[in-house]
C-alpha positions in Angstrom: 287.9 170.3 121.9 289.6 167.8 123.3 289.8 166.3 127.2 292.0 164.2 128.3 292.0 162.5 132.5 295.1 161.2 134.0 296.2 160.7 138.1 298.7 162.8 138.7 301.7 161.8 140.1 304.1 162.7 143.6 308.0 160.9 143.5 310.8 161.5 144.5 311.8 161.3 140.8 309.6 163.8 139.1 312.0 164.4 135.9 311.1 164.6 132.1 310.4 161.8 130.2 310.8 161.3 126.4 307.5 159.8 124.8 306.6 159.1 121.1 303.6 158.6 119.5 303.6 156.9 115.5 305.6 154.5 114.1 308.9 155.0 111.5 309.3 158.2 110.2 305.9 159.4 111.0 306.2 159.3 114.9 306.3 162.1 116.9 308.6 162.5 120.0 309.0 165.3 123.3 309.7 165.0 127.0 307.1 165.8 129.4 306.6 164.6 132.8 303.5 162.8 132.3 302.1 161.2 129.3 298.4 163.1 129.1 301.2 166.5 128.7 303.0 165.0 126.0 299.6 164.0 123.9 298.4 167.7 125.0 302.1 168.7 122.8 301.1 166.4 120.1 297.6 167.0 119.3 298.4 170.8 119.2 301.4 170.1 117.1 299.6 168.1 114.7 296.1 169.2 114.1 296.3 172.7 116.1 293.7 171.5 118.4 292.2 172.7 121.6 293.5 170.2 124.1 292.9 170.4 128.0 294.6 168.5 130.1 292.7 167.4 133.6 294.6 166.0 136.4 293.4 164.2 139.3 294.8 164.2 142.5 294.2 161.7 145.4 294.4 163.4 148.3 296.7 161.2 150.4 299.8 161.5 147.8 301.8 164.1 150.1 301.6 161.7 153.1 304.7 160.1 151.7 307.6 160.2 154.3 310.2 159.0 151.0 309.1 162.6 149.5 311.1 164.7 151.9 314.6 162.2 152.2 317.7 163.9 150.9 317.9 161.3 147.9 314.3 163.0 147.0 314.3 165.1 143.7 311.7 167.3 144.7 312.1 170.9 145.1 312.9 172.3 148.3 310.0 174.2 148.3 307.8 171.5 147.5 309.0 169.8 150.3 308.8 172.6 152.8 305.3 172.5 152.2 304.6 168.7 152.7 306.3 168.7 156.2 303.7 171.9 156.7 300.8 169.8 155.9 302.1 167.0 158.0 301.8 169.8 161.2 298.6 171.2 160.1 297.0 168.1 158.8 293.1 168.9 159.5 293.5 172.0 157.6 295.0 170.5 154.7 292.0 167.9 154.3 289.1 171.2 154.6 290.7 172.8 151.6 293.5 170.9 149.7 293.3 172.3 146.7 296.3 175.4 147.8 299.0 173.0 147.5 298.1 171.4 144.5 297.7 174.6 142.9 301.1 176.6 144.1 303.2 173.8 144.9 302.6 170.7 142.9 305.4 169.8 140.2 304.4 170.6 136.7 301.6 172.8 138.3 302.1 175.2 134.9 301.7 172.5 132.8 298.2 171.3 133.7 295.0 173.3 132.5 293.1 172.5 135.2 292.8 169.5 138.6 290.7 167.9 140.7 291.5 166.5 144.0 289.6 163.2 144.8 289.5 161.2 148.2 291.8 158.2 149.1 291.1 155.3 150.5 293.7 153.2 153.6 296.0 154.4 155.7 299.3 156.0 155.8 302.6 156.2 157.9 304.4 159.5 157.5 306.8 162.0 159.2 310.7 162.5 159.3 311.4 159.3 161.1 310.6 156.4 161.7 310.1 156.4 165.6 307.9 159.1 165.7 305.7 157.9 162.6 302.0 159.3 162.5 299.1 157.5 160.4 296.7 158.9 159.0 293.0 157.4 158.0 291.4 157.8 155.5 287.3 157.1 155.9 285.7 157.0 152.0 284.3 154.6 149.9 285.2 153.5 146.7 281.5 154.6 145.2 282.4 158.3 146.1 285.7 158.6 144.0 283.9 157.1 141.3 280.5 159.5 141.9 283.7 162.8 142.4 285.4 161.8 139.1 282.2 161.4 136.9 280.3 165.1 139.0 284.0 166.6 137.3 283.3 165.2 133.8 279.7 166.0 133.9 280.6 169.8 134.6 283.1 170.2 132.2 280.8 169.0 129.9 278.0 170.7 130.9 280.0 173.9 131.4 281.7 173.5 127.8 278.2 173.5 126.1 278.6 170.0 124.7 281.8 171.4 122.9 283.8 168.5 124.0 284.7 166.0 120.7 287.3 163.8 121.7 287.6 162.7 125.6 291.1 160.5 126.6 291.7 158.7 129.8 295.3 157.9 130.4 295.8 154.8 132.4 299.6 155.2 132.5 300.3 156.6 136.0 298.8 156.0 139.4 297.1 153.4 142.0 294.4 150.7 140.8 292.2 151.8 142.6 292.1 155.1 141.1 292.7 153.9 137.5 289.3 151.8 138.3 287.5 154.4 139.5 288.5 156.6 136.5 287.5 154.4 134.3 284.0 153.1 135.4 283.2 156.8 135.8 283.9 157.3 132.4 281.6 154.5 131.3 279.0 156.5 132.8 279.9 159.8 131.6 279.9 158.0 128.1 276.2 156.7 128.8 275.2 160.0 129.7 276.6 161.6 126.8 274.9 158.9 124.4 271.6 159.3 126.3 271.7 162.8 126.0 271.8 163.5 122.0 269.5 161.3 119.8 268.4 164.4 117.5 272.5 164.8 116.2 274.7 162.3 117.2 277.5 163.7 116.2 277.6 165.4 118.8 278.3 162.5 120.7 282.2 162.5 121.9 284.4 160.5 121.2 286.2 158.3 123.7 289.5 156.6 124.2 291.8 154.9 126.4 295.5 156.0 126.3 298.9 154.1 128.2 302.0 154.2 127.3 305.0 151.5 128.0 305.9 150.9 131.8 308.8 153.6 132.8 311.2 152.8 134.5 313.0 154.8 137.1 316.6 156.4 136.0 316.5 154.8 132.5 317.0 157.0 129.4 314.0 154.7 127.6 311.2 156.7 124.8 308.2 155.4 125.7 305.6 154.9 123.8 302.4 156.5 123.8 299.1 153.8 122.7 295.5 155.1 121.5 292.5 152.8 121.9 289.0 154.0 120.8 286.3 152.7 123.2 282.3 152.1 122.0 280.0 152.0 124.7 276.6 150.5 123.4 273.5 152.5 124.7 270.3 150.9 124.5 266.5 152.8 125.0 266.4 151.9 128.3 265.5 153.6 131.3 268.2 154.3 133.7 265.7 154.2 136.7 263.2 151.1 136.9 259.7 151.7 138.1 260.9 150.5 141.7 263.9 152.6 142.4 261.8 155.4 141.0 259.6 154.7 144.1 262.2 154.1 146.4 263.2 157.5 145.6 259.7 158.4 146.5 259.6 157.1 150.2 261.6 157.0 153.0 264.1 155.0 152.2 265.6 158.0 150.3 264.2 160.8 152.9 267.6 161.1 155.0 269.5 161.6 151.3 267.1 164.4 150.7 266.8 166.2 153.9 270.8 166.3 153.5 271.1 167.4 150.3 268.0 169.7 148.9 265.5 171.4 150.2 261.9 170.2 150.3 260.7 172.1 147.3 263.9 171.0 145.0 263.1 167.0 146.2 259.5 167.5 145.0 260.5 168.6 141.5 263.3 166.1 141.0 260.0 163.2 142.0 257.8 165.1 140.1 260.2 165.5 136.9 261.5 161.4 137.0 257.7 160.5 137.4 257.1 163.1 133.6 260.1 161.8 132.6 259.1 157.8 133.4 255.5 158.3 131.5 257.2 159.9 128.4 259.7 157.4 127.8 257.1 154.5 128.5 255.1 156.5 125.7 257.2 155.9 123.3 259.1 153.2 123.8 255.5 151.2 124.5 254.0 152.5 120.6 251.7 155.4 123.2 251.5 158.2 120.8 248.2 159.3 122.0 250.2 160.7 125.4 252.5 162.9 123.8 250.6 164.8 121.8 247.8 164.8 124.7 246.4 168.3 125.8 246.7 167.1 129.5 250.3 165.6 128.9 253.1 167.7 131.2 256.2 167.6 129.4 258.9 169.7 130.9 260.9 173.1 129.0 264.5 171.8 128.6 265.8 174.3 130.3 263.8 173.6 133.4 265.4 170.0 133.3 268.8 172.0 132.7 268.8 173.8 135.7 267.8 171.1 138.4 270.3 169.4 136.8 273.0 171.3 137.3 271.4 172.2 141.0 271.8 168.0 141.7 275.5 168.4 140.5 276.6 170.9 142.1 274.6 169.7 145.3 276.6 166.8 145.4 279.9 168.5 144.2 279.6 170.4 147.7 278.6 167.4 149.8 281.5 165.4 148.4 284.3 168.3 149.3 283.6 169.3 152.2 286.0 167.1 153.9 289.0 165.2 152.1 289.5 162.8 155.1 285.9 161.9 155.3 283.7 161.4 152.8 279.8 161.0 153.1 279.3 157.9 151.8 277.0 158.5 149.0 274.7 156.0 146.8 276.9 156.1 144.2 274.7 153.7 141.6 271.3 155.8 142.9 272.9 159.4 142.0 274.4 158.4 138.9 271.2 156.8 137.7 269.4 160.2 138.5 271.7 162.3 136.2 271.7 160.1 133.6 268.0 159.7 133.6 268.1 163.7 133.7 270.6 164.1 130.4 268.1 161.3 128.7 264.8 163.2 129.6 267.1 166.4 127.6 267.4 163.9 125.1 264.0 162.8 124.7 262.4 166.6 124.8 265.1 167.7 122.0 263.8 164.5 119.9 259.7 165.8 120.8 260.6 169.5 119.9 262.4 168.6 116.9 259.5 166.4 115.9 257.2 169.7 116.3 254.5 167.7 118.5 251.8 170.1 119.1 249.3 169.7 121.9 245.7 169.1 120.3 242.7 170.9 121.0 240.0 169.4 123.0 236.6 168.6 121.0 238.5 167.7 117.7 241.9 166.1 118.5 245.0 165.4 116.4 245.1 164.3 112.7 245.4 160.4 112.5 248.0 161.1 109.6 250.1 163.5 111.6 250.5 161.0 114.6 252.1 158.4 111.4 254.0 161.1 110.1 255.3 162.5 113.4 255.7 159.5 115.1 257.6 157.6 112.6 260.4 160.7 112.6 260.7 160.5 116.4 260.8 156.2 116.3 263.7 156.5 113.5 265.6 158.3 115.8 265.3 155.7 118.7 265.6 152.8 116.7 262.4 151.5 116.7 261.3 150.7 113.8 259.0 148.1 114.5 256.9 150.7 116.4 256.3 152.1 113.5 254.3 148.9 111.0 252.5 148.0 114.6 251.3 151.9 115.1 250.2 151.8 111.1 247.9 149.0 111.5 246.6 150.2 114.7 246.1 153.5 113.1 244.5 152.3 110.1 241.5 150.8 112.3 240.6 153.7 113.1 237.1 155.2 111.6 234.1 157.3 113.4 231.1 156.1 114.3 228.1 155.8 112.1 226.3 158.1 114.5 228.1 160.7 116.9 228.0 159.3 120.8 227.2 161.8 123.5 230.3 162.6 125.2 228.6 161.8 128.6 227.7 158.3 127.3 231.1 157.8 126.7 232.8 158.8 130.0 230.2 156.5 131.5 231.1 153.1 129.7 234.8 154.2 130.5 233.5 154.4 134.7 232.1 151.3 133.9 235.3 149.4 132.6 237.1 150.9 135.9 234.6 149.1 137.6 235.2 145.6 136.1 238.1 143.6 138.2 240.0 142.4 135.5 242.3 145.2 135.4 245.2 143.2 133.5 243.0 142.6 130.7 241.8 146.6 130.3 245.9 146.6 130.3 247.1 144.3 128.2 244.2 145.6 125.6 245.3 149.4 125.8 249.0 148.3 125.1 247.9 145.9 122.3 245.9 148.6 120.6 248.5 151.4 120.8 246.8 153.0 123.6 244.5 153.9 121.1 241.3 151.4 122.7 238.3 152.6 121.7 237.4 152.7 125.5 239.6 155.1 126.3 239.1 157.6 122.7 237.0 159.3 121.0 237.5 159.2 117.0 235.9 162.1 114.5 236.0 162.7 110.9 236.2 166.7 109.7 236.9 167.4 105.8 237.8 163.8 105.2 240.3 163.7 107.9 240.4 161.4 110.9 241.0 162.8 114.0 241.0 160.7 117.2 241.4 162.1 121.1 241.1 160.8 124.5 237.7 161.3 125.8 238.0 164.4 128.1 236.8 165.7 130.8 237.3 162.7 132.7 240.5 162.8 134.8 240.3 158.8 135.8 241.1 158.1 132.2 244.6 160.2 132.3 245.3 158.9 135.9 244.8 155.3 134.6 246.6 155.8 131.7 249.8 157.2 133.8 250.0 154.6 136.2 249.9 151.9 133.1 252.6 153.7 131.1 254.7 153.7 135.1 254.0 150.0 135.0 255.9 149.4 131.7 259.0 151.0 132.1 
């Protein structure tokens, strides 16, 4: 399916305009009153395809006083209805959306809208002498965090069905082209971050315009296509110290407004999982993942609070279109996208059939290689996978089989020792795989190798180092 975004328009000159698309004999040409309709004509004229058609709508464009003039081309009714949101202004802004959808021009052409906040002021009624103004209090942050909730539900809600998404610049205010676009950069990251196992199912992206119209001119305009790349790179959308800024009170008023306590406690608990798995891997840890004690959340578990944050926030957002309540736009978006990554990450692990081991014997030195080199292939990180080899290879049993309570007392005893950046900086250089922290055993010729167990020190140290490389 295709998608295709563009900011829909309110003139006084809301007439048909004739757009092409291909050059010579190949182009392809229809009216339509915005540009993102005639591509909607094309692609289904061409190809057949499924093409939706999402319009957004600041919520200031009726406050126009040049809308309702006798010059205006409007329909009558259309203008009936601005003058009645002029007299009943506070109950346009709780629930805008019954204009838009009765009223609007071309509101059969559309598949579906979205009304997003303004930002400024604006003078408006029948004359000029007894002009009202109406504020607008937003940020910029929250039309960007509106936009990029839409696209992430669509998506979401579409089942990752979506191939081809379009963003057509050609109408509206900078301000809300900007906004459009930078949260399309971030729907594009969490897209990418999201599929690692087939990444074809990646969409596609692309930026659409068409040449400037101008007003009472029998021009064709034409329609441009740009492909857009966004580079994704394994990185973790939320550092180690926004993670804990989440975590304390600098955060608590976000919470308390938006979630209840038991749903803030998961989505700490669930970044911190998430944090240590990534660190895993991207830090040549393979012990962690396939460790009996190692929590990593059901993918549908992940789905569901994320879809709970979205919808959280779609609510907060709309409850008032003159006011908006000023959200931490970069915090929220880093949150979901860590969310669609930690999806990514788990579809990568399941696909890679890691399988807990059992305790007293521990997982087959050949299966971490084998297992390990699938999931670093997927990532990119091929290095991981000479430095885990040789680190692996090292590995043999002892001549003579050490009591497992000898063991978990030389690991108390390295706690013990002050130089704790050393015990770290060995543990990372070995792979996590430091004979301090393992036990290795040999059954029917095979290596096995575990961390020693029953000690929970040893998992707790291991968590806070994997938080400490992120």
């Amino acid at each position: 399916m295709k998608l295709i975004y563009q900011l829909g328009r309110l003139d006084t000159n809301m007439e048909q305009q004739k757009f092409k698309i291909g050059k010579d004999n190949e182009d392809y040409t229809e009216k339509a009153e915005l540009s993102s309709l005639f591509l909607k004509k094309y692609f289904k004229e061409k190809n057949n395809d499924e093409v939706k058609v999402i319009l957004l709508y600041p919520v200031s464009l009726p406050f126009n006083p040049n809308l309702i003039r006798d010059n205006s081309k409007l329909h009558e009714i259309s203008k009936k209805k601005i003058e009645e949101i002029w007299e009943r202004e506070d109950e346009y802004f709780n629930n805008p959306y019954n204009y838009f959808e009765s009223y609007f021009p071309y509101c059969n052409e559309k598949d579906d809208f979205r009304i997003i906040h303004s930002l400024g002021s604006y003078s408006y009624g029948k004359k000029r002498d007894d002009a009202k103004k109406v504020q607008f209090d937003t940020t910029y942050g929250d039309i960007v965090l509106e936009i990029f909730l839409d696209m992430i539900k669509r998506y979401l809600k579409m089942n990752n069905s979506i191939s081809e998404i379009y963003i057509d610049i050609s109408s509206g205010h900078n301000i809300y082209i900007s906004a459009m676009l930078e949260a399309f950069r971030h729907f594009a990251t969490f897209t990418s971050l999201r599929h690692w196992v087939d990444k074809r199912k990646r969409p596609k992206f692309f930026i659409t315009i068409c040449d400037p119209i101008l007003p009472g001119s029998e021009n064709i305009y034409q329609v441009y296509i740009e492909e857009q790349r966004f580079n994704v790179f394994l990185e973790s959308p939320i550092k180690r110290w926004e993670f804990e800024d989440i975590k304390s009170e600098n955060f608590e008023d976000m919470k308390k407004m938006l979630f209840d306590k038991q749903t803030c406690e998961l989505l700490v608990a669930v970044l911190e999982r998430f944090l240590m798995t990534f660190s895993a891997i991207k830090n040549n840890i393979p012990l962690y993942l396939f460790d009996t004690y190692t929590i990593i959340d059901e993918p549908d578990e992940i789905q569901k609070l994320l879809d709970e944050i979205i919808e959280y926030l779609h609510v907060e957002i709309a409850k008032n279109y003159k006011n908006s309540p000023k959200l931490d736009k970069n915090k929220w978006i880093k949150i979901i996208n860590t969310l669609g990554f930690y999806l990514g990450i788990i579809d990568v692990i399941n696909h890679a059939n890691i399988l807990k081991y059992k305790k007293q014997k521990g997982v087959k030195k050949d299966d971490i290689k084998n297992i390990m080199k699938n999931i670093y292939n997927k990532f990119g990180l091929t290095n991981n996978i000479d430095i885990l080899s040789v680190e692996l290879d090292k590995l043999s049993p002892p001549d003579r089989r050490i009591a497992a309570d000898i063991l978990r007392s030389n690991f108390r005893n390295l706690l013990n020792r002050k130089n704790r950046d050393r015990i770290q900086r060995n543990f990372f250089a070995h792979c996590g795989l430091e004979e301090n922290f393992v036990i290795v055993n040999e059954e029917n010729g095979d290596i096995y190798v575990e961390y020693i167990d029953d000690l929970p020190e040893l998992r707790e140290m291991v968590g806070k180092m994997l938080l400490e490389r992120i």
